[in-house]
C-alpha positions as semicolon CSV with decimal commas, in nm:
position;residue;x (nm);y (nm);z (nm)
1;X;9,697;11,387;11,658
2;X;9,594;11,651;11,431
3;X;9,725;11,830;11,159
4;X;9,618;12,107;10,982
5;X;9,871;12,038;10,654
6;X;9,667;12,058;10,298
7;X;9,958;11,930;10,049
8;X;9,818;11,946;9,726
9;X;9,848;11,620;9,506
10;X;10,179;11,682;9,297
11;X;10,355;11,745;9,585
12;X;10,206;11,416;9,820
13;X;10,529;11,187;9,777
14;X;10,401;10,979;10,016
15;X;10,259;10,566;10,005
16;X;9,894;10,529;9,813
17;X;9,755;10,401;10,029
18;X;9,786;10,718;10,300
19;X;9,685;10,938;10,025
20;X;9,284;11,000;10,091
21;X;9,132;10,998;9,751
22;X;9,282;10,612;9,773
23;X;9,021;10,306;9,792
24;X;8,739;10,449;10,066
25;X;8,695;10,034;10,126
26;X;8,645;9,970;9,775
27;X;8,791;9,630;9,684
28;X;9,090;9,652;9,432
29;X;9,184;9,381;9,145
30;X;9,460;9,139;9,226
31;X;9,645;9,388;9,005
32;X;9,657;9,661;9,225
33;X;9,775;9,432;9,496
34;X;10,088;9,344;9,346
35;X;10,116;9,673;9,216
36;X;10,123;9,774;9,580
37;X;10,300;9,477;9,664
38;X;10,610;9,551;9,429
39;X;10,627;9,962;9,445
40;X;10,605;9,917;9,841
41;X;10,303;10,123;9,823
42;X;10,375;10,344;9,601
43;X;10,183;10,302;9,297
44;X;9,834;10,087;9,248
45;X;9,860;10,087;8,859
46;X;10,227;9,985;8,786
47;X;10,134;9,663;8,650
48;X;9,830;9,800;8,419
49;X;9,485;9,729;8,414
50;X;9,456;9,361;8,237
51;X;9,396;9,130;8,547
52;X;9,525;8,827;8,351
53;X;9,927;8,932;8,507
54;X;9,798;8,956;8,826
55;X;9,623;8,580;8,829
56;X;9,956;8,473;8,717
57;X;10,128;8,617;8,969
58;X;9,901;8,482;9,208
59;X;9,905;8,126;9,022
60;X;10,273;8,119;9,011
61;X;10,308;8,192;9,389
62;X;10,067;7,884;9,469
63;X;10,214;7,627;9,265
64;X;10,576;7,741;9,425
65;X;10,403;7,696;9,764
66;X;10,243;7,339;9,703
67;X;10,569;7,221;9,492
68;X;10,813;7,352;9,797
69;X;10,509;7,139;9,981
70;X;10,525;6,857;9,809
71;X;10,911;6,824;9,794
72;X;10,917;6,846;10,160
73;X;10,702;6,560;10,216
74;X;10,847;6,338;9,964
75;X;11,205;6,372;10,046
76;X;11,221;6,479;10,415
77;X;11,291;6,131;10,539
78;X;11,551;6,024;10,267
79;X;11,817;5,987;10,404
């Protein structure tokens, strides 16, 4: 399909990530993931530029994971 619409970029209200000035396979930061990740693709830099949140976040959703793990293995047979 092809279109032949040139919106210019104050009026593209439309996800980042379709927008095509947007990554051209760069990698992006663990920032701009959860950026993405929270706006529902609507903003990359919500969440700044220091990548120290973003580990966090990351962290934080790992150690939930391996605790909710290591619950379950612990005290799935008490009964």
């Amino acid at each position: 399909m092809k279109t032949d619409f040139d919106f210019p970029k104050k009026d593209l209200i439309g996800p980042v990530v379709f927008r095509p000035d947007f990554n051209n396979f760069e990698t992006i930061n663990v920032n701009q993931a959860w950026s993405l990740f929270f706006t529902a693709g609507q903003d990359d830099k919500a969440l700044g530029q220091q990548r120290e949140l973003g580990w966090f976040l990351t962290n934080l959703l790992i150690a939930v994971g391996l605790a909710g793990t290591v619950w379950s293995i612990f005290f799935s047979n008490v009964a």
